[in-house]
N, C-alpha and C positions, 0 to 999 in steps of 0.2 A: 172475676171481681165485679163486683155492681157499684152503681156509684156514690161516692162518698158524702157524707153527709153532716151536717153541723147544726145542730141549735142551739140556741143561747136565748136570756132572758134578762129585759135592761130597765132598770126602774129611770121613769120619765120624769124626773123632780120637775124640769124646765118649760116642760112639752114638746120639745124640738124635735121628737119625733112624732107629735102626734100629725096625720096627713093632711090634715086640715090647716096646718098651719104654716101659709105662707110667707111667712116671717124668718121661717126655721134655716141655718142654716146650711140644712142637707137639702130645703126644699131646691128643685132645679127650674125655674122661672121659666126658661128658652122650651123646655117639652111641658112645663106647666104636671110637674109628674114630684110628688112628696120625696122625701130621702127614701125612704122604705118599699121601695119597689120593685116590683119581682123581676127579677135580672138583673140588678145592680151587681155590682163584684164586691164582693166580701174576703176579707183576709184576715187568717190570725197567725200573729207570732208571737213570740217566745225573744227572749234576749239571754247573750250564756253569760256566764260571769265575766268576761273580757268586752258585752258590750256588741256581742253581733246578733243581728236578726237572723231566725230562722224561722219560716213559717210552717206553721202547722197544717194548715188547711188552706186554700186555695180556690173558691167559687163563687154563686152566684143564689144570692136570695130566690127563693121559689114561692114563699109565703111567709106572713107575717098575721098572728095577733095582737091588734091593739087595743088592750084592757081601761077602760075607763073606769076609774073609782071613781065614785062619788063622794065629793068628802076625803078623797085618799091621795096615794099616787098611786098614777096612771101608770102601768108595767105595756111592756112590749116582748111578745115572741116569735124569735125569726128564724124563720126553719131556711137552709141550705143547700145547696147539693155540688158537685162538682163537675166539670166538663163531659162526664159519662152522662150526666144528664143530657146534655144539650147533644149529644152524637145520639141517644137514643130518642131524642126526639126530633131528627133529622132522616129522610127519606132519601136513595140513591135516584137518579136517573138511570135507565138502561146503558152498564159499563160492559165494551167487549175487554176484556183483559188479554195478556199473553202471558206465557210461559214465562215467572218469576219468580225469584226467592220471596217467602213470606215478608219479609222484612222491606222488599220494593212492592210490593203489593199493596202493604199497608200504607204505606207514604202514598201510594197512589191512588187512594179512595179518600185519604187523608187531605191531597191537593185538589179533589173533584170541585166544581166550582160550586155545589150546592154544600159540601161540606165543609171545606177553607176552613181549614185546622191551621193555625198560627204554626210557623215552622219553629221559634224560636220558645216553645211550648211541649216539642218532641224530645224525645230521650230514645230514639229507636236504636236496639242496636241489630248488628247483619245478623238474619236469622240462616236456618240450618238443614233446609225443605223446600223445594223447587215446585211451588204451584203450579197447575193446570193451566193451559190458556186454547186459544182456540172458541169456535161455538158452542160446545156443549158448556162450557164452563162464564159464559155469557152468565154478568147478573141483572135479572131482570129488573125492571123498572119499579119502584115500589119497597125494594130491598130495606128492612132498617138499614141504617147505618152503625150503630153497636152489636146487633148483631154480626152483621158480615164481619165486623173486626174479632170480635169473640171466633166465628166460623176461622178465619186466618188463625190465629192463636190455638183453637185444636188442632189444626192440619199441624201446626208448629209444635204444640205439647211444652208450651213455654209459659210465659206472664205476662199479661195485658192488664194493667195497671195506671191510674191516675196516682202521680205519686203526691207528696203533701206539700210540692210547692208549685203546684199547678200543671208539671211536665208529665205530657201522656207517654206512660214508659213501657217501651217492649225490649222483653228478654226472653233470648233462644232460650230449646233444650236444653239440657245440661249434660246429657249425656244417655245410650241408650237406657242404661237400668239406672237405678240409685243406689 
């Protein structure tokens, strides 16, 4: 899976999101940074007939058009993406690993201190393949970090998935054949 992604398009009647406008009440005064800024967290949900949130998507603005009519309103388009973003744009330090199930593996690149993936954002479950450890199996310095999880996830032959309410979800094989 790659990661998730969301755009949406919002007619500005007020201007509250234009970025210029320090008035607005998204603008954030303390970073002196507009509401519309790339990495803010974005959420959409959904309500069922009895009245519960469920969200759909779960991320982080990456970019934003803002359309100035002249004469009009002003529209806004803000492009998305979800947590696979930000692991793929996160580099490993040089990890020695040991001989572990895929599933402590992955928690274990997950808690490295340059990736610090929120635990309460996981959804792993025990996987079903007992990785390599040792030197040869040393990951070098420089590693993507979505990579290397994708790399665990083959060895596994399972699902590595950002699921749609923000939890980074792994799931074993399922069996040897289907």
């Amino acid at each position: 899976f790659s990661a998730g992604t969301m755009t949406f398009n919002m007619l500005d009647t007020d201007g509250i999101f234009n970025p210029f406008d320090t008035q607005s009440p998204y603008y954030d005064a303390t970073t002196a940074q507009p509401g519309l800024a790339p990495m803010r967290k974005v959420r959409l949900a959904r309500y069922s007939d009895i009245n519960v949130k469920e969200y759909l998507f779960v991320g982080y603005i990456v970019n934003y058009d803002y359309n100035f009519a002249l004469g009009g309103i002003d529209t806004v388009t803000v492009y998305c993406a979800d947590d696979f973003y930000l692991l793929a744009q996160t580099y490993l330090a040089e990890f020695n690993v040991s001989e572990q199930l895929s599933s402590a593996r992955l928690s274990a690149v997950l808690d490295l201190p340059e990736v610090d993936f929120p635990i309460g954002q996981r959804a792993i479950s025990t996987g079903t393949q007992t990785l390599g450890g040792s030197a040869p199996f040393t990951v070098d310095a420089g590693t993507n970090t979505l990579q290397y999880c994708s790399a665990i996830n083959l060895a596994e032959q399972g699902r590595l998935f950002m699921a749609r309410d923000g939890d980074l979800t792994f799931q074993p094989r399922i069996g040897n054949t289907l």
